[in-house]
N, C-alpha and C positions, 0 to 999 in steps of 0.2 A: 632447672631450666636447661632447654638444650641449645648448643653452641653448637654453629659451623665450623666444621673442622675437616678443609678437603680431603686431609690424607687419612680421615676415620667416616667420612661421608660419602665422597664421592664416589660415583658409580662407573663412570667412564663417561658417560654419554652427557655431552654438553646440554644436552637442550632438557634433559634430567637431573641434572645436578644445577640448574640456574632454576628452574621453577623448588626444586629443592630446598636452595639457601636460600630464595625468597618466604618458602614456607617457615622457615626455621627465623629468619628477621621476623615476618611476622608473628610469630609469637612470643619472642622476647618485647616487640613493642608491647602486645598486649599484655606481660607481666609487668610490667613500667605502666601504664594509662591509668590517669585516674578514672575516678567514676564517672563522669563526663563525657568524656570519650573512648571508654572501656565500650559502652553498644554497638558505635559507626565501628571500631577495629573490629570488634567480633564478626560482625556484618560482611567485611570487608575481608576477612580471614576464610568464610564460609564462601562467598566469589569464588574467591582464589583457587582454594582444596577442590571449589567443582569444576574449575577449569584446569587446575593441575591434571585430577581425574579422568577427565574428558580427553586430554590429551596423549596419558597415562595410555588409557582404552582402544586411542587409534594406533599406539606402535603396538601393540598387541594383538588387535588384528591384522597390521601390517604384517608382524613374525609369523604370525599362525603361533602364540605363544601358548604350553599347553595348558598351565594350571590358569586359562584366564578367566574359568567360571569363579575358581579361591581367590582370585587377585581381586577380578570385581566387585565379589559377595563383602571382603574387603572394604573396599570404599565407599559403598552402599552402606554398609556399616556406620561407617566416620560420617556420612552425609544425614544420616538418620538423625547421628548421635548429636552433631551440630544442627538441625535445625531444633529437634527435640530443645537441648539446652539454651539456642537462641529465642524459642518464643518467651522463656522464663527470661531472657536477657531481653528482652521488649517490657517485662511488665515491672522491667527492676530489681529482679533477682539474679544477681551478679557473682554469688557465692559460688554455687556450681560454677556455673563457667572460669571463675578466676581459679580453681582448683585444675577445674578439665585443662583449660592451658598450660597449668604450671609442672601438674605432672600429666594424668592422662594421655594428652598429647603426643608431649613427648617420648612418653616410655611407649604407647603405639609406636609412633614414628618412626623411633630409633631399632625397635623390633621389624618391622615393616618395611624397613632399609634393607638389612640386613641378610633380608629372607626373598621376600616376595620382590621388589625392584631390583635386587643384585640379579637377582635368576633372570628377571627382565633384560636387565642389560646387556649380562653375559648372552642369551638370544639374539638380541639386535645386534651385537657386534660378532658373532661366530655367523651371521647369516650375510653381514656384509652391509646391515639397512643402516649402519651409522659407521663412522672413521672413530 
């Protein structure tokens, strides 16, 4: 499971590094939920990544960032992958998804930090669109 950790996470840019550690809570909730309440968090996980996303999209066209066809293809990706996995989490099949979250997820994320949102950032902030 992955854990927030600002000074191994953080990117610079506040309003990315709080949807961020939002993202990374919500997954440690859903490694904790029982089966109960393991579909609403799923649900509610899948929200989230496509407004992270969405968000994601508009500083990117703010920067004129370049790789932002690989960033998008990217999250297209993750949005696929979550609803794909979430209609089986409507019919009760919970096993992939408790997997996708516990590593999947995160081993994306933590690769996806590192790579594609650091580069983001480091744009935003060498161009001046964030302090």
């Amino acid at each position: 499971m992955l854990n927030w950790k600002p000074e191994l996470h953080a990117v610079g840019v506040t309003e990315m590094d709080a949807t961020h550690e939002d993202f990374v809570r919500e997954l440690a909730a859903l490694t904790k939920a029982g089966d109960e309440d393991f579909p609403h968090l799923f649900h509610a996980l899948g929200l989230h990544t496509r407004a992270h996303f969405e968000n994601e999209g508009r500083l990117m066209r703010t920067c004129r960032f370049p790789a932002i066809g690989e960033h998008e293809s990217e999250h297209q990706r993750i949005l696929g992958e979550l609803a794909m996995i979430g209609r089986g989490v409507a019919r009760g099949n919970l096993g992939l998804a408790r997997a996708y979250v516990a590593i999947g997820l995160p081993d994306w994320f933590s690769k996806h930090l590192v790579t594609m949102d650091s580069a983001l950032a480091a744009r935003l902030k060498a161009q001046g669109v964030v302090q």
